[in-house]
VOGU-3710 file (C-alpha; in Angstrom, 3 decimals, decimal comma):
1> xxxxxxxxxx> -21,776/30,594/6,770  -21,378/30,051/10,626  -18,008/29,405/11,854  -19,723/25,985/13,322  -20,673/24,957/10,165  -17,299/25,285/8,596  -15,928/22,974/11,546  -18,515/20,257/10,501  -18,017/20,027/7,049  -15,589/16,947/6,399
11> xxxxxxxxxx> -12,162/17,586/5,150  -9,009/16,382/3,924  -5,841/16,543/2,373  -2,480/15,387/1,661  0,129/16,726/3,658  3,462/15,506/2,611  4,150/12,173/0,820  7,980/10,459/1,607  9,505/7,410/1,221  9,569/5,626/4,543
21> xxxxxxxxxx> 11,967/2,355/3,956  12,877/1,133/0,418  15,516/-2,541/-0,076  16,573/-4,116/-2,711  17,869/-7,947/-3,069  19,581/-9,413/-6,266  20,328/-12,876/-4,980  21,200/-14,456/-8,486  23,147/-12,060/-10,085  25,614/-11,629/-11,990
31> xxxxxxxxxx> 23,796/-15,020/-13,568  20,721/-13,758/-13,583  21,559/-11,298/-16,621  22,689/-13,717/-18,868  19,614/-15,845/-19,014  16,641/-15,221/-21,454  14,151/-12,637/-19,549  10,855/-14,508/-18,935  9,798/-13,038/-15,220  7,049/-14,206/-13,023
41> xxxxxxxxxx> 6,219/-11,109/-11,205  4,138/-11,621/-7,566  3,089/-8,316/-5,584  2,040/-8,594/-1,865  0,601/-5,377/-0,879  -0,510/-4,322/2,801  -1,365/-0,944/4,417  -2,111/0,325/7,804  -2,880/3,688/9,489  -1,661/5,011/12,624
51> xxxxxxxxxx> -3,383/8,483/14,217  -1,047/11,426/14,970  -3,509/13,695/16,603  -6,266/14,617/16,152  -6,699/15,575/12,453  -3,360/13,817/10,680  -3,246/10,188/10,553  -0,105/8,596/8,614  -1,060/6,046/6,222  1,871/3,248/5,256
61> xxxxxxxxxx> 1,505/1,170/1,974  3,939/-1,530/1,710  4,601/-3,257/-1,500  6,644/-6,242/-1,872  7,516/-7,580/-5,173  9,022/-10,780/-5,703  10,489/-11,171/-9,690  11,490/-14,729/-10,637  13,041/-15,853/-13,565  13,928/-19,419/-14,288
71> xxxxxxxxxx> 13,183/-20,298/-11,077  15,613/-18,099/-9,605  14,840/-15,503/-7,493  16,112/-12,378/-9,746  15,212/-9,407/-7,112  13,004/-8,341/-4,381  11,739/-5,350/-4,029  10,226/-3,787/-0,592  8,901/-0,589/-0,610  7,185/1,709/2,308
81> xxxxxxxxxx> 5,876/4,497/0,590  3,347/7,194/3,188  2,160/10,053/4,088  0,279/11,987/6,461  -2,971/12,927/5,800  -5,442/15,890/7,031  -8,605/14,435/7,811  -11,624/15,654/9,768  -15,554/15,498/10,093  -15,712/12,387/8,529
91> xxxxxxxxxx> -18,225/9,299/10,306  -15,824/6,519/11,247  -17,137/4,120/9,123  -16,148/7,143/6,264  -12,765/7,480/8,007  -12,345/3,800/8,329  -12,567/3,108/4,268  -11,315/6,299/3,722  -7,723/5,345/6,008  -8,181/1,829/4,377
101> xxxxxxxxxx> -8,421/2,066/0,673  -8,512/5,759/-0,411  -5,808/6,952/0,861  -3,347/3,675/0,084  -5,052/4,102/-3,592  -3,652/7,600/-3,804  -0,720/6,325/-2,676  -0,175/3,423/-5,028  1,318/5,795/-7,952  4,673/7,011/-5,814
111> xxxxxxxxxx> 5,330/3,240/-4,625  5,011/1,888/-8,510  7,324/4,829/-9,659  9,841/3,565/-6,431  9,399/-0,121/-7,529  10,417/0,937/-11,150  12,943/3,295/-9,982  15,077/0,394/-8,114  14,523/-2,341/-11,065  15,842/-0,263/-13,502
121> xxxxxxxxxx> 19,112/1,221/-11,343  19,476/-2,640/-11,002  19,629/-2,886/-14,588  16,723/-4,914/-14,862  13,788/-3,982/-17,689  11,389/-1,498/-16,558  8,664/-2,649/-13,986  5,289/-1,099/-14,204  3,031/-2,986/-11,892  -0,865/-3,193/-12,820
131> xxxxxxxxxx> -2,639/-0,900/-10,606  -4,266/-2,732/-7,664  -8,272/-2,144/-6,844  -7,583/-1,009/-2,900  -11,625/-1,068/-2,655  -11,657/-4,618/-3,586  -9,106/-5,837/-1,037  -10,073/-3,502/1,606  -13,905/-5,175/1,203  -12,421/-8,806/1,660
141> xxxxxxxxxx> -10,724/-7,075/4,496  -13,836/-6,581/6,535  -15,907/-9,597/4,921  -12,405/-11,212/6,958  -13,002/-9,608/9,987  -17,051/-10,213/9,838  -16,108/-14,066/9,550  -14,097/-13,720/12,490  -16,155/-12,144/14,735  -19,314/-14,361/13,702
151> xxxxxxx> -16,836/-17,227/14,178  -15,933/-16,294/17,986  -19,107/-15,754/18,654  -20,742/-18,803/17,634  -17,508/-20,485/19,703  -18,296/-18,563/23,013  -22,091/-19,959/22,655
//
C-alpha cells in the first residue's frame, strides 16, 4: 500500500481522558440524612468540541445532576469529564456526528463513575445513572438547528 493511501484512510483514537472540573453542593445537610431516602434524580447533559490542530480535537461532556429528596435539594453534582481525540480523514458530516455523539458516548462511562464517585464520598447511596442515547439527542440537535435555519429563512423572505 502507497504511502498516499495510508494518509486517506480515516482514523482515530483516544488520546488521554482527564477530569476537567468536578463540584459538589450539599445544601440540606446535615438534615438531609435523617429523612427517609426517596430521590428524584434529573440529569442535564451537554457536550461540545473545540479543534486543537489539525488532527486532535478535545471533546467536553458536562453532566449535571440535580438529586432531590423531599423537596429539598440533597446535592448537585457537576461534572466535566474530556479528552482529546485523534481524528483524521473523516467527511465533515462523519466528523461532525462523530465530535457530537461518538465521542461524548465513549465518554459517558468516566463521568457516571465521577458522578458515583462524589455521591458516595458524600455519604449518599450509590448513583448509577442510566446510560444516555448521545445519537438520539445529537439527532434532535440538528432537527433544532434545521428548524432554525428554515425559520430565518422564511423570516428574511
Amino acid at each position: 500500500m502507497s504511502e498516499e493511501n495510508q494518509q486517506a484512510q480515516p482514523q482515530f483514537g483516544m488520546k488521554r481522558v482527564y477530569l476537567k472540573d468536578a463540584s459538589l453542593e450539599t445544601p440540606a445537610a446535615p438534615a438531609v440524612f435523617n429523612q427517609p431516602w426517596a430521590p428524584q434524580v434529573n440529569l442535564d447533559v451537554n457536550s461540545q468540541a473545540n479543534q486543537l490542530d489539525e488532527e486532535h480535537y478535545e471533546v467536553n461532556l458536562t453532566l449535571t445532576v440535580t438529586v432531590v429528596n423531599q423537596e429539598q435539594t440533597a446535592f448537585l453534582i457537576e461534572i466535566q469529564q474530556a479528552a482529546i481525540f485523534m481524528i483524521s480523514g473523516f467527511e465533515p458530516a462523519q466528523l461532525h456526528h462523530t465530535l457530537g455523539a461518538y465521542c461524548p458516548n465513549l465518554l459517558f462511562p468516566y463521568a457516571r463513575e465521577a458522578v458515583d464517585n462524589l455521591a458516595t464520598k458524600a455519604s449518599f447511596p450509590a448513583l448509577m445513572l442510566a446510560q444516555v442515547n448521545f445519537d438520539a439527542l445529537y439527532a434532535a440537535k440538528m432537527q433544532e438547528v434545521m428548524e432554525a435555519q428554515k425559520a430565518e429563512g422564511e423570516a428574511a423572505e
